[in-house]
MARBA-78133 format. One record per residue (C-alpha): residue number from 1; y, z, x. Coordinates in pm, 1 decimal. Example, Ala and Ser with C-alpha at 12.3 -4.5 7.8 and 13.67 -1.06 7.14 Angstrom:
# MARBA-78133
nr:1, y:-450.0, z:780.0, x:1230.0
nr:2, y:-106.0, z:714.0, x:1367.0
***
This chain:
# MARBA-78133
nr:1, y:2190.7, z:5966.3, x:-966.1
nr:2, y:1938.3, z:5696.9, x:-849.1
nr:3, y:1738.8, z:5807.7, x:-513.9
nr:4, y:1767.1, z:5589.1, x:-251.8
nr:5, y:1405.3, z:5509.0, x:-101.6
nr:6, y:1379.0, z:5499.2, x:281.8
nr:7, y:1161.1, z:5215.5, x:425.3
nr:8, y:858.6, z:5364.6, x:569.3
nr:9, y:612.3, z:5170.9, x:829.4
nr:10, y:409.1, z:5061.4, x:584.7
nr:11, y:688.8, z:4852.7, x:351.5
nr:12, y:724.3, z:4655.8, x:731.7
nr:13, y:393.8, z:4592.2, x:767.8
nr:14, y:330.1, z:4192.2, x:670.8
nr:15, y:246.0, z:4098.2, x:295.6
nr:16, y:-128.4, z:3929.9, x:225.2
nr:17, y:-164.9, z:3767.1, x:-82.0
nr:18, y:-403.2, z:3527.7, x:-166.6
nr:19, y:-341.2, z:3293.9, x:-470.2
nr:20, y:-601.8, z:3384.2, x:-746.0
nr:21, y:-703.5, z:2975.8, x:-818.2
nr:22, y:-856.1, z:3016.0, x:-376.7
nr:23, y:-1131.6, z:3233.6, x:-501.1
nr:24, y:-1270.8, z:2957.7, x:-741.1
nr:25, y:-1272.3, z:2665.1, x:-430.2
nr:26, y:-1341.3, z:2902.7, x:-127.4
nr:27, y:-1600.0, z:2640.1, x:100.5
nr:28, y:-1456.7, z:2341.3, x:-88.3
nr:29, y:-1290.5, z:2090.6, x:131.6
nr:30, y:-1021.9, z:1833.1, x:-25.6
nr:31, y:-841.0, z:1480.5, x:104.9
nr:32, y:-586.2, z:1408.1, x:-52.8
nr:33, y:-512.8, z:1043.0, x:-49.3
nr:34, y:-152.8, z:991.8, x:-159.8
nr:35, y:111.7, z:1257.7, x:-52.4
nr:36, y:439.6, z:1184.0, x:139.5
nr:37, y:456.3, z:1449.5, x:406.8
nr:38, y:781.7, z:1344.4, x:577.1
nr:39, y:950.6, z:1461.2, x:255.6
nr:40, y:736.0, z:1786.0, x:312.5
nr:41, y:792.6, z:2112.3, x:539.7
nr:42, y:581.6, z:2216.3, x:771.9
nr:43, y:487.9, z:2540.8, x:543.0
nr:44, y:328.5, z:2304.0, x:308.0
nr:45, y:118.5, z:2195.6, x:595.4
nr:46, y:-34.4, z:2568.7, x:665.8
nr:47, y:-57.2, z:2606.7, x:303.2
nr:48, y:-256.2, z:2274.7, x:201.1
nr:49, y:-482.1, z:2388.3, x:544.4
nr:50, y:-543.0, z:2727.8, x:366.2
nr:51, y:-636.6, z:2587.7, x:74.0
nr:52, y:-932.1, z:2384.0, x:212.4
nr:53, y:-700.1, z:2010.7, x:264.6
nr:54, y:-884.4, z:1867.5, x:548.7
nr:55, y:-717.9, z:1536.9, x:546.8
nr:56, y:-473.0, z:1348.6, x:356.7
nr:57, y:-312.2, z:978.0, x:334.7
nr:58, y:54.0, z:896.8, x:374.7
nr:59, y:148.1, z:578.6, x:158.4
nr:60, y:463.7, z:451.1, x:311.1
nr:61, y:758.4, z:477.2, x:42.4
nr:62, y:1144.4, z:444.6, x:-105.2
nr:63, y:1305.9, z:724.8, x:24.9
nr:64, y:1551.5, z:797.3, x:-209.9
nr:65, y:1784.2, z:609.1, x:-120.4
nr:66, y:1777.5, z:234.3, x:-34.5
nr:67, y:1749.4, z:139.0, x:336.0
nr:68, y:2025.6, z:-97.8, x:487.8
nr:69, y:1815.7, z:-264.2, x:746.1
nr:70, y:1465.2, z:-323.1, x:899.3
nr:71, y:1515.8, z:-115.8, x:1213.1
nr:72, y:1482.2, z:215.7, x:968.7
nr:73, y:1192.1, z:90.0, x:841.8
nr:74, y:1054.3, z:16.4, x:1181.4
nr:75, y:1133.3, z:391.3, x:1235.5
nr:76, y:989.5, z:503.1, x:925.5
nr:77, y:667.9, z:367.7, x:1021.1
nr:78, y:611.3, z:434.8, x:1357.4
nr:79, y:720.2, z:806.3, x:1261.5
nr:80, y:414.8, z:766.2, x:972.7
nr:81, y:223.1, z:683.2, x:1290.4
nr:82, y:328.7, z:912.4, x:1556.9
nr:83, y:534.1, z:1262.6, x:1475.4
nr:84, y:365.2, z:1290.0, x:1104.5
nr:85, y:33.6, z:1240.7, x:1235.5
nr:86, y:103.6, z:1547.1, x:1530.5
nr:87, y:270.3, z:1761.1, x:1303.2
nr:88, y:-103.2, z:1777.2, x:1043.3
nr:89, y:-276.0, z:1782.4, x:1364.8
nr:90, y:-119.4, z:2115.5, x:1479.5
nr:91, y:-244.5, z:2280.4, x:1088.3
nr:92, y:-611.0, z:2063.6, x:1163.2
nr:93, y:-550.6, z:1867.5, x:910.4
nr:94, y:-639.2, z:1456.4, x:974.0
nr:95, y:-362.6, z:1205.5, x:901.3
nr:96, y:-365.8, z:852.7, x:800.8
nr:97, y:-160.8, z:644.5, x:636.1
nr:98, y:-130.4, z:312.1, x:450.6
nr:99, y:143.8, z:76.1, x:525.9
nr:100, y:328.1, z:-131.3, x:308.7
nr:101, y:694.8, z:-255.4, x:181.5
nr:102, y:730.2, z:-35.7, x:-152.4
nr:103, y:792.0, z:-213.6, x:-478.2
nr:104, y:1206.7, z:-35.5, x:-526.0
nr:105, y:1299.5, z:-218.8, x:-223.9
nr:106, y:1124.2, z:-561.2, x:-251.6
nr:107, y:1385.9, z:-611.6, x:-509.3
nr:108, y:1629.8, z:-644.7, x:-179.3
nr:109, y:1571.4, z:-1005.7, x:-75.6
nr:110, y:1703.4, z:-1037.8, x:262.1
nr:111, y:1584.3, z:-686.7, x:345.0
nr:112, y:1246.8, z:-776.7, x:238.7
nr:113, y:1187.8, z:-1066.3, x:442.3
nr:114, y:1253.6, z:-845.0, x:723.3
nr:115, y:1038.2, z:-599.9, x:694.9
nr:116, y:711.8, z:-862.0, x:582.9
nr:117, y:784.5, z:-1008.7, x:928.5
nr:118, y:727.3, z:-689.0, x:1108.6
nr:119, y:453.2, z:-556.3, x:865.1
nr:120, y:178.1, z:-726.7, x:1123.1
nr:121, y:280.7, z:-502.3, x:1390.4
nr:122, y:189.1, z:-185.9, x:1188.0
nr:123, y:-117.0, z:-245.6, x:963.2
nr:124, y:-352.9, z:-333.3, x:1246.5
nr:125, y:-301.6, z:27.3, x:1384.0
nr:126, y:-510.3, z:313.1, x:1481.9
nr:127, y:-514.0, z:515.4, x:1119.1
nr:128, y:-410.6, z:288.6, x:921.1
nr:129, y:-619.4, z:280.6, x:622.2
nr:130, y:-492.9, z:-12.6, x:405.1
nr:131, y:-150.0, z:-174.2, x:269.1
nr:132, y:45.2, z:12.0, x:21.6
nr:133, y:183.1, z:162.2, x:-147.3
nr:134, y:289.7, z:-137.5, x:-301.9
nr:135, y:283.4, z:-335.4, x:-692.7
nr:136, y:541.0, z:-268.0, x:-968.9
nr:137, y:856.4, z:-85.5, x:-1036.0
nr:138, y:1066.1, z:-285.6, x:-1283.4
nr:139, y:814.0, z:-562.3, x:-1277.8
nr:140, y:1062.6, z:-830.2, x:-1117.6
nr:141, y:975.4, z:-1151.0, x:-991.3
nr:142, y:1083.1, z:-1053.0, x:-638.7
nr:143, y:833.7, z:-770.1, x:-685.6
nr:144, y:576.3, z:-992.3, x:-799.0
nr:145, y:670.5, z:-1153.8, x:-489.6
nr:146, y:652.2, z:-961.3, x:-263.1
nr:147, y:328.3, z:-788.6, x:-440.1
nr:148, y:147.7, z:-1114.4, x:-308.6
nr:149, y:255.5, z:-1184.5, x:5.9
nr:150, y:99.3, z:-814.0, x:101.9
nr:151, y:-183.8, z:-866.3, x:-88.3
nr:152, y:-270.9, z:-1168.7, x:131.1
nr:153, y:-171.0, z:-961.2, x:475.0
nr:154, y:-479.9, z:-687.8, x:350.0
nr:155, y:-701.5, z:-955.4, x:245.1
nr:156, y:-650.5, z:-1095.8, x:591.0
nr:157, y:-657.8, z:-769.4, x:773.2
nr:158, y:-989.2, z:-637.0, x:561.1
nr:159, y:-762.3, z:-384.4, x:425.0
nr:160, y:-756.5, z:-180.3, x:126.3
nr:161, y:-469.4, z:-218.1, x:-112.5
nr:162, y:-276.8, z:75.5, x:-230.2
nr:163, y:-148.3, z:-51.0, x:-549.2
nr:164, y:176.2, z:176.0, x:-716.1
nr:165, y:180.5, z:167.2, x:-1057.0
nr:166, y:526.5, z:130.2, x:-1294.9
nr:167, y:598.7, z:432.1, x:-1442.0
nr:168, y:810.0, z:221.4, x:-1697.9
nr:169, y:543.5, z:-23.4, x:-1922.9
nr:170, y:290.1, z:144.7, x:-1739.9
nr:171, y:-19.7, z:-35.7, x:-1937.8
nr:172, y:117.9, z:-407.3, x:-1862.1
nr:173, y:234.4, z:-309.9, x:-1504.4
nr:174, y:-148.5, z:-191.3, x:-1465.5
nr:175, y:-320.4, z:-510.9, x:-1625.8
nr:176, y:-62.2, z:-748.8, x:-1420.5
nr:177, y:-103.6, z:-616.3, x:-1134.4
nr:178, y:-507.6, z:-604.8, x:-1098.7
nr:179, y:-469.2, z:-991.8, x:-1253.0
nr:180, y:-325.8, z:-1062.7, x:-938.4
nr:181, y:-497.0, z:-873.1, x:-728.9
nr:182, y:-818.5, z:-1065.7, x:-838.7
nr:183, y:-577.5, z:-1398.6, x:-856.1
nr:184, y:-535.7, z:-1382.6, x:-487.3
nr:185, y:-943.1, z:-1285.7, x:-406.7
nr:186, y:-931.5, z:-879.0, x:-355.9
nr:187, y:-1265.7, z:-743.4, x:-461.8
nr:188, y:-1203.3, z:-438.4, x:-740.7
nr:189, y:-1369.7, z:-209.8, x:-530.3
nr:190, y:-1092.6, z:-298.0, x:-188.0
nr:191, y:-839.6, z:-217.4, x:-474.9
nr:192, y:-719.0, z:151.6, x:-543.0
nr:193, y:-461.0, z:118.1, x:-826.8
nr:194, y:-271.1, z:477.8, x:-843.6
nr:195, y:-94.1, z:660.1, x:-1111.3
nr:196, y:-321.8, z:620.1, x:-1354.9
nr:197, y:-334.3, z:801.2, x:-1726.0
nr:198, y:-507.2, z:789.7, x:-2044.0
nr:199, y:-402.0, z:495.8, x:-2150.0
nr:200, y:-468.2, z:255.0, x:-1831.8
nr:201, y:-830.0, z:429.0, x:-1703.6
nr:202, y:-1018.6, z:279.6, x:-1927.1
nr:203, y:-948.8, z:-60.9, x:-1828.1
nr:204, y:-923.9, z:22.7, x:-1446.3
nr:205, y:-1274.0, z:149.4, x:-1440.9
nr:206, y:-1390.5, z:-96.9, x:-1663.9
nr:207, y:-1279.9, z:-348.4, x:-1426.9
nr:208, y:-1431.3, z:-242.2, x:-1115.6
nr:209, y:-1117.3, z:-112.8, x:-953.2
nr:210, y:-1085.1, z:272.9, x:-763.4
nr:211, y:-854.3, z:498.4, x:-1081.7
nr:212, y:-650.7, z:738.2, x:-868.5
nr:213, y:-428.2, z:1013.5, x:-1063.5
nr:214, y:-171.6, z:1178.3, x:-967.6
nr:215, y:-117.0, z:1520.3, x:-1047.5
nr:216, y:270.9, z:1531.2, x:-1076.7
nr:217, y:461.8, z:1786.3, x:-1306.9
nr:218, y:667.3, z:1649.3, x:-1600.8
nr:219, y:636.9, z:1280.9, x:-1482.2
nr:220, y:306.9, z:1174.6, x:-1438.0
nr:221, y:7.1, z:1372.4, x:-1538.8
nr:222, y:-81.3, z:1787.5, x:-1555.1
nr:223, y:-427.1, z:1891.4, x:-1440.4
nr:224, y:-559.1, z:2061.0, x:-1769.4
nr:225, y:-456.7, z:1615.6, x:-1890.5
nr:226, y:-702.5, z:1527.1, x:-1575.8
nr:227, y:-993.6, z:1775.2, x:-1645.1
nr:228, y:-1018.2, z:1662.0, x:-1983.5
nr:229, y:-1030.4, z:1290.1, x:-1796.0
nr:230, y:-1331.6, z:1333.7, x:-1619.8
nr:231, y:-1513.7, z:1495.8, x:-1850.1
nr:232, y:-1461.6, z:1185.7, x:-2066.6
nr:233, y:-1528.2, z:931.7, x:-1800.0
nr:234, y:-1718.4, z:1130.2, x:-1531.7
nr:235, y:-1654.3, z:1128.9, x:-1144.3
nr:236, y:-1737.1, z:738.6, x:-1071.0
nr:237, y:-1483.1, z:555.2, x:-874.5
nr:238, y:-1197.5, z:828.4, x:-1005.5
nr:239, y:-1006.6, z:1058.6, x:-719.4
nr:240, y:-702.6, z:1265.9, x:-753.2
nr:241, y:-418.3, z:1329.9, x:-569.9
nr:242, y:-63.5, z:1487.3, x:-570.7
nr:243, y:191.2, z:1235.6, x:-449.5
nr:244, y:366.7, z:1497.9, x:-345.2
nr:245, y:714.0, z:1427.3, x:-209.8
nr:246, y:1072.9, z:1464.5, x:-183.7
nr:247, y:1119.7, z:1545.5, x:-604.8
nr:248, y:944.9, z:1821.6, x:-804.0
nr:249, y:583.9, z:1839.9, x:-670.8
nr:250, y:310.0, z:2021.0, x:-531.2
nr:251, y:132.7, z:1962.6, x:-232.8
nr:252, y:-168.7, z:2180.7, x:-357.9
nr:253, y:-239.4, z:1965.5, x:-663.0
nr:254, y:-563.6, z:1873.6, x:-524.7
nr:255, y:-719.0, z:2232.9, x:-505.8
nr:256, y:-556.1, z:2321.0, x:-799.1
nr:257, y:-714.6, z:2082.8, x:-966.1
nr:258, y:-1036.7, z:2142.4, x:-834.0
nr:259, y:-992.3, z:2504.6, x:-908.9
nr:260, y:-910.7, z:2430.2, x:-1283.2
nr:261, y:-1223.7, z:2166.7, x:-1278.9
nr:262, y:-1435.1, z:2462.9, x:-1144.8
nr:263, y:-1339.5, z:2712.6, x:-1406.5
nr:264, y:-1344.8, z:2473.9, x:-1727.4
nr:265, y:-1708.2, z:2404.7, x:-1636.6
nr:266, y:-1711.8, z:2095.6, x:-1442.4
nr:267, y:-1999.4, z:2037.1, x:-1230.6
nr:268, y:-1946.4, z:2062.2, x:-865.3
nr:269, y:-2076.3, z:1773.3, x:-746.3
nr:270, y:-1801.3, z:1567.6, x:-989.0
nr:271, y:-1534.9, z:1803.9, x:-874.6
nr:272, y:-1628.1, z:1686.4, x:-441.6
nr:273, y:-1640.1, z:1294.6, x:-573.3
nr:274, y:-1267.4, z:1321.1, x:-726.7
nr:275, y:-1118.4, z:1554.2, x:-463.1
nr:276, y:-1295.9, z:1431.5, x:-145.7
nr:277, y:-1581.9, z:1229.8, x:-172.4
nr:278, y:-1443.4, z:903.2, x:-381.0
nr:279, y:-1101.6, z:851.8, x:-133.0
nr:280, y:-1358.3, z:902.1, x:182.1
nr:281, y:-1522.1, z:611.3, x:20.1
nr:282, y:-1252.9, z:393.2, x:-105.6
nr:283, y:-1055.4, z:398.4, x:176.6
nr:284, y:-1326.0, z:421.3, x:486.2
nr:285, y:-1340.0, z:67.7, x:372.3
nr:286, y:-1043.1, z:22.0, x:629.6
nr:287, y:-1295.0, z:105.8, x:929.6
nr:288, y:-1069.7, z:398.7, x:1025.8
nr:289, y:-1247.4, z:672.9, x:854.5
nr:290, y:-1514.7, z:874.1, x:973.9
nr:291, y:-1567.6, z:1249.0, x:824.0
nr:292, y:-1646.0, z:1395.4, x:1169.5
nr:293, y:-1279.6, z:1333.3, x:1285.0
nr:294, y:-1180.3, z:1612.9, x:1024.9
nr:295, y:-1396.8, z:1855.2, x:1194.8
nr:296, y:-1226.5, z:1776.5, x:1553.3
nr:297, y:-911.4, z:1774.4, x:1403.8
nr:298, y:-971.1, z:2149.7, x:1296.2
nr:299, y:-952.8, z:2218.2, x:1641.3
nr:300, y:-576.0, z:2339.9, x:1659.6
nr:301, y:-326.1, z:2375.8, x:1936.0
nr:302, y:28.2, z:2437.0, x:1861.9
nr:303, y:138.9, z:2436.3, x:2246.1
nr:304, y:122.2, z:2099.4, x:2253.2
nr:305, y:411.0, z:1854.6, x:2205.8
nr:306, y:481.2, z:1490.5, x:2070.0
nr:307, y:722.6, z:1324.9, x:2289.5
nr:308, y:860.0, z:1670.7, x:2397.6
nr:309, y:911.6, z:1802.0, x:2040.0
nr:310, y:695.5, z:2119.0, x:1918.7
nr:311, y:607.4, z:2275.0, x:1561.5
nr:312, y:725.5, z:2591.5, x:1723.4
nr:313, y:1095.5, z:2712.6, x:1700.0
nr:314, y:1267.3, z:2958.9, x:1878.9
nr:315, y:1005.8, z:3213.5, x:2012.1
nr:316, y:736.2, z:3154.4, x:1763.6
nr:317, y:390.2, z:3168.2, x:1917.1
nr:318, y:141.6, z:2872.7, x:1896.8
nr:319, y:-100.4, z:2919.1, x:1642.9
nr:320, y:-483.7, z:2848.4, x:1804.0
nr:321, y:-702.8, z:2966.0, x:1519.5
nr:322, y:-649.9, z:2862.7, x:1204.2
nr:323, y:-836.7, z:3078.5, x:1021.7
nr:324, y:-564.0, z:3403.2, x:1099.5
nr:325, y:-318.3, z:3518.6, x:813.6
nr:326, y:-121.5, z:3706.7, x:1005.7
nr:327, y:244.8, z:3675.1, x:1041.2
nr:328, y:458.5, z:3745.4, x:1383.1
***
């Protein structure tokens, strides 16, 4: 006959467990400069600020599902500019964003029109760090469209572009779209094509033009795939990032990356250009970027509220340091 264990005080107490890959980054700081948070809980905030994320970029996006008309995108992007940006605040974690009708739903004419005629009301806004994400999907002419009609709103605005790459032809979908991007007068280095692999770097770098990788499980690319990238090519103009959203992903691709950079032998100073320093660069281009912000944004609050609305639920206690693991 099994015994049945009685739960002492000690099985109550609160679990602490810290993730093996922390111990190889502790004192490294990470941005991550592509990663859909609305698609994201609010866990994966505390855990990207425990793991050393001290600010990120939110490329506006498809959904899922295609949007019917342009009051949800007007939604969509002042919530990119308002709630989003609280919610990182109250884990000290700075939030921009880039702004930007995404390639899937250029291919909807009427909609599209639409949204390009509101798409001056956003990009000139505090935190906005450039136009995208935005490029190829099924490399359509109403993409190609559409492509250049927000290339020309960045050039005007002094923006940097946020350029999506297809994940269907992915080598011509790369060359086209940095063929237009130079068509239309964007300087390479204004230009950060994402979604990058082995077989489009190369040219990217070669070009003059910010190679940003996603590190994406089963679709895009692993991070033992990006290690072996950078030691090829080296840390120059090269940045990483998760793309983390509403599918299979992980917010802490960055760190884990870094972590895996660390341990195969990678030299520190490459590992801070392609998890920090190189999308500080790239996309302070904007004007809206300054590093100090991140260390006034580590100054947390959870009492406060957005428009009446709180992190908190129930009677969970705000959170004012966010260095604490404990639980209550």
């Amino acid at each position: 006959m099994c015994g049945i264990h009685e739960l002492t005080e000690k099985d109550l107490q609160p679990l602490s467990y810290t993730p093996a890959y922390l111990d190889k980054i502790k004192g490294m700081r990470f941005f991550d400069p592509h990663v859909h948070m609305t698609s994201r809980t609010t866990d994966d905030y505390q855990a990207m600020a425990d793991a050393g994320i001290v600010a990120l970029i939110e490329p506006a996006f498809w959904l899922g599902q295609p949007r019917t008309g342009v009051d949800t995108f007007r939604d969509y992007f002042n919530s990119l500019l308002g709630w989003e940006r609280f919610r990182a605040s109250q884990f000290g974690i700075k939030h921009y964003c880039t702004i930007g009708l995404n390639s899937k739903e250029a291919n909807n004419e009427k909609l599209a029109e639409a949204v390009m005629e509101i798409l001056p009301q956003f990009i000139y806004k505090e935190g906005v760090v450039g136009v995208g994400e935005i490029g190829f999907d099924d490399q359509t002419a109403l993409e190609e469209k559409y492509y250049r009609a927000q290339l020309e709103l960045a050039k005007e605005a002094g923006l940097p572009v946020q350029i999506h790459t297809p994940h269907r032809d992915k080598k011509k979908g790369t060359q086209r779209s940095m063929d237009i991007a130079i068509e239309h007068g964007l300087p390479p280095h204004m230009v950060i094509v994402d979604h990058n692999n082995e077989e489009t770097v190369k040219e990217v770098l070669d070009r003059g033009f910010w190679a940003a990788f996603t590190i994406y499980p089963f679709t895009k690319m692993g991070n033992e795939r990006m290690v072996a990238v950078v030691k090829q090519y080296g840390s120059e103009r090269i940045m990483v990032n998760s793309a983390a959203d509403w599918g299979i992903s992980d917010p802490l691709a960055v760190p884990k990356t870094a972590a895996l950079m660390h341990e195969s032998g990678i030299d520190l100073n490459d590992i801070h250009s392609v998890t920090y320093m190189n999308a500080v660069k790239a996309f302070a281009q904007s004007g809206q970027i300054n590093e100090s912000d991140f260390e006034l944004a580590g100054n947390i609050d959870q009492s406060e509220r957005f428009n009446g609305s709180t992190v908190l639920r129930g009677g969970q206690q705000p959170r004012i340091n966010k260095n604490t693991t404990i639980i209550r």
